[in-house]
C-alpha angles and dihedrals in degrees: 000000000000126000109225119204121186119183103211143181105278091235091057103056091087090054092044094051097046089056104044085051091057096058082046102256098128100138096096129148115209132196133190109234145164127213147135136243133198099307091062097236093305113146112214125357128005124196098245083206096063110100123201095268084060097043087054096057092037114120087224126114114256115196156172111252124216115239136157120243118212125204122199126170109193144154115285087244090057097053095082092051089040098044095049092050097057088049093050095049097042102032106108087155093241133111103279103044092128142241135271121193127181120222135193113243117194103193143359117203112194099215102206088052114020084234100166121207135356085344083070093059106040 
């Protein structure tokens, strides 16, 4: 089993989870969050040239940017499906676009009925 958790653009997870429902994937768990990437919060352009000395003495609004975490546990065989679909919703091809990192999972435990295993989260 592996936990995948993808940090997106807030006005894609509809679409994310619309289409994650559609290959069957609904247990999800989603979190409001706010972060910042590479290009440190900024919104637009960014000299390239500018290093962090510089970032740091610019007059420009650096800032934490609101996102949505999403949290899937799934069967080892499932990460590839579920992993290209939320590329192929969220990729605009522009800074910002998320993250999605895939995590091991040793065990699920299904509280209301002690269910162990894949069978937990099925």
């Amino acid at each position: 089993m592996k936990e995948i958790v993808a940090i997106i653009r807030r006005q894609k997870l509809h679409e994310t989870k619309t289409a994650l429902d559609g290959l069957g994937f609904s247990p999800m768990s989603i979190l409001s969050v706010s972060g910042r990437g590479k290009q440190k919060g900024f919104i637009g352009e960014v000299d390239p040239v500018m290093d962090e000395f510089m970032l740091d003495e610019a007059d420009v609004d650096v800032r934490f940017i609101p996102k949505r975490l999403i949290s899937i546990v799934a069967d080892d065989a499932d990460v590839p499906k579920i992993v290209e679909t939320i590329i192929k919703t969220n990729n605009t091809g522009y800074p910002g676009d998320g993250k999605i990192f895939v995590l091991p999972i040793t065990d699920a435990i299904r509280i209301r009925t002690s269910e162990i295993g894949l069978s937990a989260i099925k």
